[in-house]
C-alpha positions in Angstrom: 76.8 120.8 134.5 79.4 120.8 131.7 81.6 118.1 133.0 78.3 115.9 133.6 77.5 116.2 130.1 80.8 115.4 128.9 81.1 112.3 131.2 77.8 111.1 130.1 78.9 111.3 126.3 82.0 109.4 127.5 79.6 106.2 128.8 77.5 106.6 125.8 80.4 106.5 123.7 81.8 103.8 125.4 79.1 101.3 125.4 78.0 102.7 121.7 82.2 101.8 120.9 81.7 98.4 122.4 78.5 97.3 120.5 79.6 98.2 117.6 83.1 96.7 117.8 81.3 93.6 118.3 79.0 94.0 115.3 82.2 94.9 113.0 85.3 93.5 114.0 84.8 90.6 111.7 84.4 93.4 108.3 88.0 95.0 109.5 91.1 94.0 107.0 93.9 92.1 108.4 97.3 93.9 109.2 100.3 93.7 108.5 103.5 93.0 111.0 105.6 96.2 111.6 108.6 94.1 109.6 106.7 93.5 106.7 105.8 97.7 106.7 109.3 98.6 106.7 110.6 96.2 104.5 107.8 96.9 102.0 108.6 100.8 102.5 110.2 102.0 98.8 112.2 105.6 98.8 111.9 107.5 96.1 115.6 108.2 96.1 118.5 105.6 95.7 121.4 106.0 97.9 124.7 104.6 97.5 127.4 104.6 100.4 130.9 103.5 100.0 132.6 100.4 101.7 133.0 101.4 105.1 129.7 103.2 105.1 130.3 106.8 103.7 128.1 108.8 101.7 128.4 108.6 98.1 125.4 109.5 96.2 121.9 109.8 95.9 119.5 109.8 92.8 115.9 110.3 92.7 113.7 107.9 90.4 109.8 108.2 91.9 109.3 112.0 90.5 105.6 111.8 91.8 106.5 111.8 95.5 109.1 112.3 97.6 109.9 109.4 100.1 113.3 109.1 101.3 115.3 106.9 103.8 113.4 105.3 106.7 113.5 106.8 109.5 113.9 105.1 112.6 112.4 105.9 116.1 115.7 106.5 118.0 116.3 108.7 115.6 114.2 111.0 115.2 114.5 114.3 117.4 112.8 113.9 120.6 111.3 117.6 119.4 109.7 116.2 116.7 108.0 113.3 118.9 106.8 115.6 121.1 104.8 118.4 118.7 103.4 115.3 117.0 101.8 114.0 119.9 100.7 117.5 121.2 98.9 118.3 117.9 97.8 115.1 117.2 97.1 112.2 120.3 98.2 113.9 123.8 97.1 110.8 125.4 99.2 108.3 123.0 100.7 106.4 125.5 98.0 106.2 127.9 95.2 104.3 125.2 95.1 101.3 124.1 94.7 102.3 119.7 90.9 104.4 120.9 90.9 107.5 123.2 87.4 107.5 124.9 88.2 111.2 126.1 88.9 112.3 122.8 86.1 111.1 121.1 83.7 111.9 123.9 85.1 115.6 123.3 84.5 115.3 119.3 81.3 114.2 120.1 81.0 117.4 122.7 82.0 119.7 120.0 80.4 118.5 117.0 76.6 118.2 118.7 77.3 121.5 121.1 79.6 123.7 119.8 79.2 122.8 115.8 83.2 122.3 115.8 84.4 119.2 113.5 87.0 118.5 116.1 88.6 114.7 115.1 88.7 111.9 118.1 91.4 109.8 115.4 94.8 108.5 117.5 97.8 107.9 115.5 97.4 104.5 115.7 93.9 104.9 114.2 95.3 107.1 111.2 97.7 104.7 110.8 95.2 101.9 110.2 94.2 104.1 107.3 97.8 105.1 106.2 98.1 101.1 106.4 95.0 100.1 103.8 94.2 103.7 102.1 90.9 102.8 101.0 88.2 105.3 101.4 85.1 103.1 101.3 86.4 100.7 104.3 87.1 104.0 106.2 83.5 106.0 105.5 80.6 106.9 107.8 79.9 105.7 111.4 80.3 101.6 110.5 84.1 102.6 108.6 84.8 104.5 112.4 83.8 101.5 114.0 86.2 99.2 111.9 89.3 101.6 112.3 88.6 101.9 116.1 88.6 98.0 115.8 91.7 97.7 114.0 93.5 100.4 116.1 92.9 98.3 119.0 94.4 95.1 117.4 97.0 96.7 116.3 98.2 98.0 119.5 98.1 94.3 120.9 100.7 93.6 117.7 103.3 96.3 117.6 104.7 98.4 120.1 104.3 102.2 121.1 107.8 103.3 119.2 106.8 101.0 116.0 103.1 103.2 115.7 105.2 106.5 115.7 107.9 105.1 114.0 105.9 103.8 110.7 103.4 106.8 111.2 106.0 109.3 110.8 107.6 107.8 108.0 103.9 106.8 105.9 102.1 110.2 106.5 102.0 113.6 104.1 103.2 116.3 105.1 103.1 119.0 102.3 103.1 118.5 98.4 104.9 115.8 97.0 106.9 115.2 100.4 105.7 112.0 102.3 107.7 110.6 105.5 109.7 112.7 108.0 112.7 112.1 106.2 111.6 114.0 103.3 109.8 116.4 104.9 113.2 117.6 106.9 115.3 117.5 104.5 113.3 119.0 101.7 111.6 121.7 103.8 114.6 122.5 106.3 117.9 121.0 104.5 118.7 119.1 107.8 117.8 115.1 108.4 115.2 114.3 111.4 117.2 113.8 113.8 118.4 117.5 113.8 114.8 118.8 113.7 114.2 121.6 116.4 111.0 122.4 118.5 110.4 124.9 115.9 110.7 123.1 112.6 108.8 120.0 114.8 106.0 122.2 115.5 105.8 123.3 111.9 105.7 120.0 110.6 103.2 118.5 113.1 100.6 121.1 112.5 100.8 120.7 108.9 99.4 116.7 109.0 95.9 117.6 109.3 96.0 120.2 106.5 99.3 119.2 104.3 98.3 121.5 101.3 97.4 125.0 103.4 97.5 128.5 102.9 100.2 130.1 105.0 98.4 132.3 106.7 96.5 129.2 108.1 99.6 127.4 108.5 101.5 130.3 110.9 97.9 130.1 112.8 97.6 126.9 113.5 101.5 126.4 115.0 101.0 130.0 116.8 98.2 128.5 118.3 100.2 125.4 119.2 103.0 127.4 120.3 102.0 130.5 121.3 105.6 131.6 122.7 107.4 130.7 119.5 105.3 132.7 117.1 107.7 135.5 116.1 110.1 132.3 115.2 107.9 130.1 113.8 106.5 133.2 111.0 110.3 133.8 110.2 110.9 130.2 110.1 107.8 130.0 107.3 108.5 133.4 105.3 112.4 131.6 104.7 111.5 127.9 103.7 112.2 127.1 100.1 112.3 123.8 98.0 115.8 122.5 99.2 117.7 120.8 96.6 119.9 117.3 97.9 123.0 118.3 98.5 125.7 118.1 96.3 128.4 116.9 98.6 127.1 113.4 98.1 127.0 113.2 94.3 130.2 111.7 93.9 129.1 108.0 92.1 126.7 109.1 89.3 127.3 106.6 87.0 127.1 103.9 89.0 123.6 105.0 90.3 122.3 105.6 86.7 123.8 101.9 86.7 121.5 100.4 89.6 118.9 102.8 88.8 118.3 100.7 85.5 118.3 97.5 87.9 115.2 98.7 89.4 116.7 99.1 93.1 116.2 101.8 95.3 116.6 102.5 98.9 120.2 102.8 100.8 123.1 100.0 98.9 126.6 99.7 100.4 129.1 99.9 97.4 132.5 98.6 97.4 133.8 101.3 96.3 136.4 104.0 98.2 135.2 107.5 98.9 138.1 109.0 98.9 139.7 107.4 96.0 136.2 108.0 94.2 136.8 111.5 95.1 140.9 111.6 94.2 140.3 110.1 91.0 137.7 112.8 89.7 140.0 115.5 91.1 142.7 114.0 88.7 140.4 113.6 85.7 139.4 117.0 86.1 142.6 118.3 86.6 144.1 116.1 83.2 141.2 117.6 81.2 141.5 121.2 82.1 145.2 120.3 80.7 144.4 118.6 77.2 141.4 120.8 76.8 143.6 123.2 74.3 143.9 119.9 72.6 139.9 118.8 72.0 140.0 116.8 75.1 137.0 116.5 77.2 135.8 113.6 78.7 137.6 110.4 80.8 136.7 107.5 82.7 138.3 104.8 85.3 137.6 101.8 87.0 139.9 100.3 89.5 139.0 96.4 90.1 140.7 94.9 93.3 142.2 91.4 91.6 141.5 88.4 94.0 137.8 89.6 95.0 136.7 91.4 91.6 135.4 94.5 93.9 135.0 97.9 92.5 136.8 100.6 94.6 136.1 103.0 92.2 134.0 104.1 89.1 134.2 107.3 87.5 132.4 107.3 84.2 133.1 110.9 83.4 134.9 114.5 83.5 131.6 115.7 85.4 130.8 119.4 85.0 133.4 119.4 82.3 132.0 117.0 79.6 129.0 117.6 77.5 127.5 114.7 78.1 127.7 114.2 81.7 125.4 111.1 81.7 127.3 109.1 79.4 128.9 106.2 81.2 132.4 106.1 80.0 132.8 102.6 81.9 130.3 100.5 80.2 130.8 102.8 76.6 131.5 101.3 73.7 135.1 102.7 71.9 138.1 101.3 69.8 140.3 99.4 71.8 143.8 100.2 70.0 146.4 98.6 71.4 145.4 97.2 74.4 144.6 94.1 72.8 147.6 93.5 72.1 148.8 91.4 75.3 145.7 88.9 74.8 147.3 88.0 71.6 150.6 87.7 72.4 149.2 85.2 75.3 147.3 83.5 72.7 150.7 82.8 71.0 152.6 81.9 73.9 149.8 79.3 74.6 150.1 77.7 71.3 153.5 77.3 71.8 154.0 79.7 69.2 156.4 82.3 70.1 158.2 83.1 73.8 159.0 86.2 74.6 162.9 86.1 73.6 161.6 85.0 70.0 162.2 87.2 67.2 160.2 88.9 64.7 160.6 91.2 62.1 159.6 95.1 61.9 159.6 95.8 58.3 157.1 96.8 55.6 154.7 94.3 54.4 151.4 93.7 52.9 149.1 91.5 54.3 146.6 90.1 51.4 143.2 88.7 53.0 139.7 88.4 51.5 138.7 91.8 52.2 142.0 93.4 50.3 145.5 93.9 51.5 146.5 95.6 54.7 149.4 97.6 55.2 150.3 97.7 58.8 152.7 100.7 60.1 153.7 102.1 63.7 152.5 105.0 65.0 155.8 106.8 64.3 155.9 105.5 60.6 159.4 103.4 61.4 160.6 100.4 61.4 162.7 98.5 63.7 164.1 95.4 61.8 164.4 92.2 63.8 163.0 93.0 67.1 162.2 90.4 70.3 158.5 90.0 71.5 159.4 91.5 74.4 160.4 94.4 73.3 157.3 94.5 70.3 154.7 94.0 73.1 156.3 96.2 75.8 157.1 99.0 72.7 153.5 98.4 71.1 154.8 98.2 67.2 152.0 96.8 65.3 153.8 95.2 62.2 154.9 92.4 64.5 151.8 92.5 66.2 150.0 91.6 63.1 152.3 89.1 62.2 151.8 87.4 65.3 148.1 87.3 64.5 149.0 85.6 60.9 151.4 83.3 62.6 148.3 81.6 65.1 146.3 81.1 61.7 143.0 80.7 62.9 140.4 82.3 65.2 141.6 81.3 68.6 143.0 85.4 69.2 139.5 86.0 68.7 138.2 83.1 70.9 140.1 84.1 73.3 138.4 87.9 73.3 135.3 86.2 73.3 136.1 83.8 76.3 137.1 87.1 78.5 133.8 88.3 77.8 134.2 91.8 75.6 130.6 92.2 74.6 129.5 93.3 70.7 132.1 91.4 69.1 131.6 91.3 65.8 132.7 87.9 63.6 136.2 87.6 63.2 136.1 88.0 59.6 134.7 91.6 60.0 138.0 92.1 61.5 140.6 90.8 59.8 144.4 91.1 60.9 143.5 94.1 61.9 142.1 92.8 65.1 146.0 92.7 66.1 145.8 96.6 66.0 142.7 96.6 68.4 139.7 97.6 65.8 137.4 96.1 68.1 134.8 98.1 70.1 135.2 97.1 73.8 134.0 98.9 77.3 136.6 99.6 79.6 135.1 97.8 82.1 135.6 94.6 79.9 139.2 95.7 79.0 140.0 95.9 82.9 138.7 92.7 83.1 140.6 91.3 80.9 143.9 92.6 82.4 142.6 91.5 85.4 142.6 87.9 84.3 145.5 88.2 83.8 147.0 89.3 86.8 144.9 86.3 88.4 147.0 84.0 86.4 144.7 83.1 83.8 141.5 83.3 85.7 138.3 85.0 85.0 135.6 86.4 87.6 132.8 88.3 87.9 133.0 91.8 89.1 131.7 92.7 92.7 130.0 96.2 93.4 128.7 95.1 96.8 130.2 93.2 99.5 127.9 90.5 99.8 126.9 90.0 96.4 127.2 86.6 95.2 129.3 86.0 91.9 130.0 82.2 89.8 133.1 80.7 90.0 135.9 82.3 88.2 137.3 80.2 84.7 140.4 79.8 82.9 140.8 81.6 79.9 144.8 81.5 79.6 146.8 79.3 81.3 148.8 80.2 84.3 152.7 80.4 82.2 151.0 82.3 79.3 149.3 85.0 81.9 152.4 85.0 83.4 154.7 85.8 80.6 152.9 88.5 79.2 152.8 90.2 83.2 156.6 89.5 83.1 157.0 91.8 79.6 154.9 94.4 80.6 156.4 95.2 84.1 159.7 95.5 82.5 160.2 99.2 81.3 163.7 98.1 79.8 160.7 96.6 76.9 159.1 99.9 76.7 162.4 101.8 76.1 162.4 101.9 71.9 158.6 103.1 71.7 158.2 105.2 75.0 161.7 105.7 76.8 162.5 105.2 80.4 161.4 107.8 82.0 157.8 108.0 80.5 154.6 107.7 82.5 154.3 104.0 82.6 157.2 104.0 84.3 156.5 102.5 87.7 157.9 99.9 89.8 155.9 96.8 90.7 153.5 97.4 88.1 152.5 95.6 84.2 150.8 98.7 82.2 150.2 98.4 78.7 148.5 101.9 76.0 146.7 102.1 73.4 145.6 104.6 71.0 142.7 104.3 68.2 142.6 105.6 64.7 142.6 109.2 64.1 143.2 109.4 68.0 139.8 109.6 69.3 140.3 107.2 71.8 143.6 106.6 74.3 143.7 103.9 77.0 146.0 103.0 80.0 145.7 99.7 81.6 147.7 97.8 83.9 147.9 96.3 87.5 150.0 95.6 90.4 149.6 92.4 92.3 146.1 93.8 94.2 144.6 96.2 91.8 143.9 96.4 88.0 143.1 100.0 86.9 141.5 101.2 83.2 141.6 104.8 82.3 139.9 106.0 79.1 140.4 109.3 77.6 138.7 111.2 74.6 135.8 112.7 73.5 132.1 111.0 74.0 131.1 112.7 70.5 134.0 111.1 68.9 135.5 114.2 67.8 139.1 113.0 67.4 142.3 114.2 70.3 144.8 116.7 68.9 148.0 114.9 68.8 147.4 113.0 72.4 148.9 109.5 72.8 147.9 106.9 76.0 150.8 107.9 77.4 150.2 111.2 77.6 146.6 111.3 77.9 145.5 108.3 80.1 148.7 107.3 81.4 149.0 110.1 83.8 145.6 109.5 85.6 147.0 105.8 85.4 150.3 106.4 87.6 148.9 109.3 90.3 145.9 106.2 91.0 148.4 103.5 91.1 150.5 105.6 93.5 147.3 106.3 95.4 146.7 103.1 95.6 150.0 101.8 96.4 149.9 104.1 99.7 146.7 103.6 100.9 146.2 99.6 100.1 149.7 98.5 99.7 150.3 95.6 97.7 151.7 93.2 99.5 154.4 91.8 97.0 156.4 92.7 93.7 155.1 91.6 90.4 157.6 90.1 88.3 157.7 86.9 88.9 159.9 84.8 86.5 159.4 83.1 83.8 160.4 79.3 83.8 163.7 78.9 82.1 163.1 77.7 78.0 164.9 74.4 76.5 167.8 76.1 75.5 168.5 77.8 78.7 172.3 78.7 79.4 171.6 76.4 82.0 171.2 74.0 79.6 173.6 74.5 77.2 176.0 76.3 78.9 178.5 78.6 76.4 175.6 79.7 73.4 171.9 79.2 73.1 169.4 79.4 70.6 167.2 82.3 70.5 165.4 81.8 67.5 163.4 80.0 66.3 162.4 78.5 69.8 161.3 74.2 69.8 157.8 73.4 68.1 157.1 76.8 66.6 154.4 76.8 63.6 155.2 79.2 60.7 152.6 80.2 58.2 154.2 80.9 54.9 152.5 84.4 53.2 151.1 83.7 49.7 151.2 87.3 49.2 155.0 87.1 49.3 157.5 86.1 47.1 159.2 83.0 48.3 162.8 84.4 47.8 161.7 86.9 50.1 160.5 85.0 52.8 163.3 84.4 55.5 163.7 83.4 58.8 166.2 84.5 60.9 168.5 82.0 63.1 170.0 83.7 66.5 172.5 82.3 68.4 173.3 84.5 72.2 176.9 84.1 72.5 177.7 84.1 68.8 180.7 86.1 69.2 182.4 82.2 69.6 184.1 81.7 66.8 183.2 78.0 66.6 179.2 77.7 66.5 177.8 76.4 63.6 174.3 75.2 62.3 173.3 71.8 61.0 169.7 72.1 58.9 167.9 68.9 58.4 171.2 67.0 58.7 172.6 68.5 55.9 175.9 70.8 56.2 177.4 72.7 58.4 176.7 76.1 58.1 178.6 79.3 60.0 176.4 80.7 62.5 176.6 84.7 62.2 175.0 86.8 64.4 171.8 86.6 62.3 171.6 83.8 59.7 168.6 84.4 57.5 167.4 80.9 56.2 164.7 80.5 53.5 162.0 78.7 55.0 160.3 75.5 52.8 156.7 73.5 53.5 157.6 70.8 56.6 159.2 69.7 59.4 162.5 70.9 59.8 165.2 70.3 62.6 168.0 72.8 63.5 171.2 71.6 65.4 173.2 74.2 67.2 177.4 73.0 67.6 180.4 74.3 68.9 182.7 72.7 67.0 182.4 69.1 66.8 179.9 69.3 70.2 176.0 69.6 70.2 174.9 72.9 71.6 171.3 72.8 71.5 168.9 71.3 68.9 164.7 72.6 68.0 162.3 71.6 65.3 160.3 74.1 63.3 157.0 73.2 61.4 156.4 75.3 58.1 153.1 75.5 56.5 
């Protein structure tokens, strides 16, 4: 009698299904392809992995629900498919989106037994998952339409796409929507790992996502009857899982896309385990300035030809203050790190070469804000001293008379043209832009370095591998990049400021330092002929350093990447290349040269100075011959000492090196 019954509320329902999915197919809302669901899908989280497809971070940025990766079918556990489809559509792959049977039974048990048993498949709760609005979805007409809908969209997508989308769009408890979520948060373990008892658990919970425990253990005891004792333990020890923090290794640069809006999974270009190496030397350099009011640091490391990120470390982590503050992108004072752009802006005007000479002695420089009184950091002076060695040594009096010698702005045009953001005009500067009082980020400083280890040449920066960036332009031209390389891969230039056997120290390699006012910021930055790394170290407040130079602060973390780098991406040739020769070569002029001044130089006389005290020297190499002599402006012979100072006068003037009655070499000087 019973099973008549139920087979003739089968036919009724059948033929009432068919009339009335007749009446109402033309009222049900169009669907979507299964590509356009999963590409629509948003995660609440944002995860970055590294280049070859590690794990690097993930931050959460929807903090009203909890969706995380998608979730694909093959991999999801098999357990999990299986208590879904048990507590939810036991005849999935036999129906075609409407299970007769089931809703013939629903019908059985809500007019005989009083039960509100459902008759929805999971394609038909996916329909609703699909357009969540209520009113399309209400009374015996809204039934009709999602039975209509199921049906059409089984004859769109297949079996594993239904599961695969339902799983991932349907609420399983709280805030946590998607398997993905649910796993992880619930169980600490990804879907794929998901047992038959965590499977049952979740499964049982779709119909009733928000209840009571006790309802909860009695609903998967009476789904698994054999796994109760487990599945009550299991419930009595879930707690909220926090992510892990194994993977929280790229903070800054998630804050970074986090502002961009994107979420989902991003492959970086950066290097796990140089990520990783480089915190673990930041750390381990902060723990051993702390005693000195050190607390925070940052790197970058830029690969040169492609402008990819292999690393970004914007902070000390658990031991800065401010562990949010992006040390990369951070606005500080550059010191003298500058320096090499304005040397290269001198070279390019023909200015100066690196054998030319300048003086190292107190002066006052008068502009229209007052006078400035440059010193080194060690309160000497060095007298007559080559470019070379000025740049490689970092003494600032030459330095800022290399910046009154150009004149003009183009030091500053040339800052501009690399692209250091929140430059100021240069008259807020002064000649003190020489000395780097400049706010700049270090990821525009490494840039800048950068350019010039691609001879010249200016590019965007890369944080993913197929991310589109404009063609690269020349800022300095390939001899002047190249010059200023040359000098700062030579330690034999470093050896008056910094010795030879100081952290900078390091074969294959143009590094330059620099150090703020009152030492509250110190910087390292230099490259070999793959990489360009920038290391900053100091205090986010701006609480000044205790005594700690670049070289002792940021150059170590410098060397240990470099090294790092060196054996795990090795470069494939020296630095160093050469300079061309110069005019006066000893190829050239064979026996003596000139040193100084060097052909088509432009001095700028100082108003602020007495004339009388205004020399220039004239340097001869080989002047231990007893016959060279200098002819000024065709006037007399004049002995050529190891240093002849010669009082400089408005004009063109021409200088004639002989030996004896022979011409030697020959340049012309402009004064103005």
């Amino acid at each position: 009698m019973r099973k008549r019954l139920i087979w003739g509320l089968v036919g009724a329902g059948v033929l009432g299904l068919s009339a009335g999915l007749a009446v109402l197919a033309s009222g049900v809302p169009s669907l979507p392809s299964y590509e356009s669901v999963k590409k629509s899908y948003v995660s609440s989280d944002l995860f970055l992995v590294d280049r070859n497809g590690k794990p690097l971070h993930q931050w959460r940025q929807d903090l009203k629900e909890r969706t995380l990766l998608w979730a694909d079918h093959k991999g999801i556990s098999p357990a999990m498919i299986a208590a879904l489809l048990k507590s939810e559509d036991k005849n999935f792959f036999r129906h075609w989106g409407v299970d007769p049977v089931a809703m013939a039974a629903s019908v059985y048990q809500r007019s005989v037994k009083d039960s509100p048993r459902g008759a929805s498949t999971i394609t038909m709760q996916l329909v609703k998952l699909l357009h969540p609005h209520k009113k399309t979805w209400q009374g015996l007409p809204g039934k009709m339409r999602q039975s209509v809908a199921a049906l059409k969209l089984e004859s769109q997508w297949s079996k594993e796409q239904i599961l695969e989308s339902y799983l991932n769009l349907v609420s399983f408890r709280g805030e946590l929507r998607g398997v993905n979520a649910a796993s992880w948060m619930m169980f600490g373990k990804s879907s794929a790992d998901l047992n038959r008892v965590d499977s049952t658990l979740l499964s049982v919970l779709i119909r009733s996502p928000n209840s009571e425990t006790a309802q909860w253990e009695k609903r998967a005891c009476w789904q698994e009857p054999d796994l109760c004792p487990s599945l009550k333990d299991s419930i009595s020890r879930i707690q909220p899982q926090k992510m892990s923090t194994q993977n929280q290794q790229a903070l800054h640069l998630a804050q970074r896309f986090s502002k961009e809006g994107r979420r989902g999974q991003i492959q970086t270009t950066l290097d796990r385990d140089l990520q990783n190496y480089i915190q673990e030397q930041i750390t381990s350099q902060i723990r051993r300035l702390q005693a000195q009011n050190v607390n925070d640091a940052a790197v970058i490391v830029i690969e040169n030809r492609t402008g990819e990120v292999f690393a970004y470390v914007g902070g000390s982590g658990d031991l800065s203050s401010a562990p949010y503050v992006d040390g990369v992108q951070s606005l500080r004072q550059a010191g003298s790190t500058l320096k090499p752009f304005l040397y290269a802006t001198a070279f390019e005007k023909n200015l100066l070469k690196a054998e030319s000479w300048l003086e190292d002695s107190a002066v006052d420089i008068v502009f229209d804000r007052g006078v400035y009184k440059p010193q080194n950091h060690d309160r000497q002076f060095y007298g007559w001293v080559m470019v070379k060695t000025a740049l490689g040594s970092s003494l600032n009096v030459p330095a800022v008379k290399t910046f009154k010698l150009l004149n003009d702005d183009s030091f500053w045009g040339k800052l501009k043209a690399l692209n250091f953001r929140n430059l100021e005009e240069p008259e807020h500067y002064g000649p003190a832009l020489a000395l780097g009082v400049a706010d700049v980020t270090l990821e525009d400083l490494a840039q800048g370095y950068r350019t010039l280890a691609q001879d010249g040449f200016l590019s965007s920066l890369k944080f993913e591998p197929l991310q589109e960036t404009a063609e690269a332009v020349e800022v300095f031209q390939a001899t002047s990049a190249r010059e200023v390389k040359e000098i700062l891969s030579d330690n034999q230039n470093r050896a008056l400021g910094f010795g030879l056997d100081s952290a900078l120290a390091l074969p294959g390699a143009a590094v330059k330092t620099g150090t703020s006012k009152d030492m509250r910021d110190n910087w390292c930055v230099g490259m070999n002929d793959r990489f360009t790394v920038g290391v900053w170290v100091g205090n986010f407040s701006g609480e000044p350093m205790w005594n700690v130079m670049g070289v002792s602060g940021a150059a170590p973390i410098w060397k240990r990447t470099m090294i790092w780098l060196q054996d795990h991406y090795p470069s494939e040739t020296r630095l160093a290349e050469t300079v061309p020769p110069q005019e006066s070569s000893p190829e050239a002029y064979p026996g003596a040269r000139i040193l100084y001044p060097q052909d088509g130089m432009v001095l700028a006389l100082d108003p602020a100075i007495p004339p009388g005290n205004q020399k220039m020297p004239l340097l001869v190499e080989n002047s231990l011959k007893k016959d060279l002599y200098w002819k000024i402006n065709e006037d007399k012979k004049i002995k050529a000492t190891d240093s002849y100072l010669w009082s400089p006068s408005l004009g063109r003037h021409h200088f004639v090196l002989y030996e004896g009655d022979s011409k030697v070499a020959e340049v012309s000087v402009l004064v103005k």
